[in-house]
N, C-alpha and C positions, 0 to 999 in steps of 0.2 A: 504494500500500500504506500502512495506515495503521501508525504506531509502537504498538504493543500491545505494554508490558515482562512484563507479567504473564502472559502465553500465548507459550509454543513448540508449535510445530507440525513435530513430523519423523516420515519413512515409519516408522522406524525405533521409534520409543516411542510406545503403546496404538494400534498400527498409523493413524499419522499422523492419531489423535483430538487436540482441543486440548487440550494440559495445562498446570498452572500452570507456569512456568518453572522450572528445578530439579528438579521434582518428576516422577511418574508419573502425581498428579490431577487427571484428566479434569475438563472447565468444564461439561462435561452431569453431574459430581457433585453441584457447587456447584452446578447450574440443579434439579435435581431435591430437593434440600435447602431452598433456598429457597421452593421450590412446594410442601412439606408443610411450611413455616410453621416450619423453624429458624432460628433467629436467627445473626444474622453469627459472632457471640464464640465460640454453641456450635459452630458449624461449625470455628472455628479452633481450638478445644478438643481435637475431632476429628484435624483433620489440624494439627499444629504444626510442618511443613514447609513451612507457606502464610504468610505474611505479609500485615498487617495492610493495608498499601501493594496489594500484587497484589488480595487477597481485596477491595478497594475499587474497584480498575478494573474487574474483573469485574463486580463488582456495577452500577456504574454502566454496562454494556452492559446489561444483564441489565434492569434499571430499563426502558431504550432499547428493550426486546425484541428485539435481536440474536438469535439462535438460534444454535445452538454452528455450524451448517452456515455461518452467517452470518463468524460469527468467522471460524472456519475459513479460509474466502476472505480473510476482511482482513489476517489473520497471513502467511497462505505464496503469497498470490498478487497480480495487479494488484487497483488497485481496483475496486471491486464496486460494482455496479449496483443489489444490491439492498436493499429499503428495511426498516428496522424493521420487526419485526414477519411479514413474509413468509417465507415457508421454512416448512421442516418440523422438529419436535421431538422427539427422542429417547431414551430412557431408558438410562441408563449400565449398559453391560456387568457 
């Protein structure tokens, strides 16, 4: 399992989607945000329950092309097999 501070993953909060830690926002927010071309700052503008530090490891998976299904697996399970970029992408609830 890799150490990711910036994602909690539980059954329990956006039914065991990954969200920032602390928070209730989902990383398929931030994946969907960055793909129609908003910028970091505006995004933290947005949700000011995200810190600067989290919204940065994200981003640098994201960069990596992780997929939230991707994370998913790294946060709450053994490690994972699968490779950048593979997986499927979904749009936030």
């Amino acid at each position: 399992m890799r150490n990711i501070d910036a994602i909690t993953v539980h059954p329990e909060i956006q039914d065991g989607a990954p969200v920032f830690s602390g928070t209730r926002i989902r990383i398929e927010t931030f994946f969907d945000y960055l793909r129609i071309g908003v910028s970091l700052n505006e995004f933290l503008d947005e949700f000011p329950s995200i810190t600067h530090d989290q919204a940065m490891e994200v981003y640098h998976l994201a960069n990596q092309q992780f997929t939230p299904d991707q994370i998913r697996s790294m946060v709450s399970g053994p490690d994972t097999t699968l490779a950048p970029g593979a997986g499927r992408v979904y749009a936030a609830a």
